[in-house]
C-alpha positions as CSV (number, residue, x, y, z in Angstrom):
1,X,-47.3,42.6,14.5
2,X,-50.8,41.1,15.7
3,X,-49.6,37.5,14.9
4,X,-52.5,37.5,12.5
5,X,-53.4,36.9,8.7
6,X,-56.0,39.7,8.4
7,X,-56.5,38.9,4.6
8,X,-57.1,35.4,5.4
9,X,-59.7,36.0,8.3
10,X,-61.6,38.7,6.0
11,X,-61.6,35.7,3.3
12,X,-62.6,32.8,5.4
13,X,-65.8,35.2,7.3
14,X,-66.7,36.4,3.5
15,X,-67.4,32.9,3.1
16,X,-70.1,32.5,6.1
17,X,-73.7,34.2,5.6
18,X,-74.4,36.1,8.3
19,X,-77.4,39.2,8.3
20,X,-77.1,40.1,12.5
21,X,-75.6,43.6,12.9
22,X,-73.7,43.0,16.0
23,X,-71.5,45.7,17.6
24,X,-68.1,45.8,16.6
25,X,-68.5,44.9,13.1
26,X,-67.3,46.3,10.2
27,X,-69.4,47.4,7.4
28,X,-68.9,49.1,4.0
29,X,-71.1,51.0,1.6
30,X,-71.1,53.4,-1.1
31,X,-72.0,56.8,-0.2
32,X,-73.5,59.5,-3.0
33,X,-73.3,56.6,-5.7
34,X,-69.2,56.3,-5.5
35,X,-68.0,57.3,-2.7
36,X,-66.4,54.3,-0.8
37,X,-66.9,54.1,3.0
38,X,-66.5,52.3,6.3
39,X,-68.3,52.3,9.5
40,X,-68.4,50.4,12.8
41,X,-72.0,49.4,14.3
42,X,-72.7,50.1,17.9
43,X,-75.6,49.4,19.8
44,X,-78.7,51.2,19.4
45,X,-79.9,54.0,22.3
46,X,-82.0,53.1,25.0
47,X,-85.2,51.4,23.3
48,X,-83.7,51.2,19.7
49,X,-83.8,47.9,17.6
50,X,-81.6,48.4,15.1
51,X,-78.2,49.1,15.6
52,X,-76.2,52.5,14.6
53,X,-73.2,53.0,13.1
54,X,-69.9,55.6,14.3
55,X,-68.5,56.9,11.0
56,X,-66.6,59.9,9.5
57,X,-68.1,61.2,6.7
58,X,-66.5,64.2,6.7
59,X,-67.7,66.3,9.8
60,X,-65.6,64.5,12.8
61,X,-67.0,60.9,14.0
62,X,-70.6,60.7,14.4
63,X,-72.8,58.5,16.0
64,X,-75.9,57.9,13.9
65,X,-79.1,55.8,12.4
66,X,-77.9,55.2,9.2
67,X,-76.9,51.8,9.0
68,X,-79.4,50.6,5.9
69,X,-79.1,54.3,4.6
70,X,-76.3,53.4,1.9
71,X,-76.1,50.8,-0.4
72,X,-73.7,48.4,1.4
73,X,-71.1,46.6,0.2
74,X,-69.2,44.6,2.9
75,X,-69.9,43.6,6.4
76,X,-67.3,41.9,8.4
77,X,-66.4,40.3,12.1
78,X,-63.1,39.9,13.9
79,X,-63.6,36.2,15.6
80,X,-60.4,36.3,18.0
81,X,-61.1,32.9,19.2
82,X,-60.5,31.6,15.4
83,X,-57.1,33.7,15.2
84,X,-56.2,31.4,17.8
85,X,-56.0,33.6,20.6
């Protein structure tokens, strides 16, 4: 429907290193040692470095400092400009 090859995006940005937390990205973790989750980083309030994360975890969407909290195991970036749009 989008035009795009998701799978093939994911693949090719898994293959650049990149450690900035920027907003928009996607990140996974592991939440109470095998719980798999996902999370979207936003900017940090006024006067905060280090960016927060909007997640579910089970008490409606949340806005919170928890972004190093659980082990993580992804972290991903939509480039729409390399989808070719």
């Amino acid at each position: 429907m989008l035009g795009l090859d998701l799978q093939k995006l994911v693949h090719e940005d898994m293959k650049r290193p990149f450690a900035d937390y920027l907003p928009g990205d996607l990140i996974t973790c592991t939440v109470a040692g095998r719980l798999l989750h996902i999370a979207i980083v936003v900017p940090a309030p006024v006067g905060g470095t280090t960016p927060w994360i909007v997640h579910n975890i089970g008490q409606g969407p949340k806005g919170e400092n928890r972004l190093f909290e659980f082990p993580l195991t992804g972290h991903y970036r939509f480039h729409p400009a390399a989808a070719g749009r």
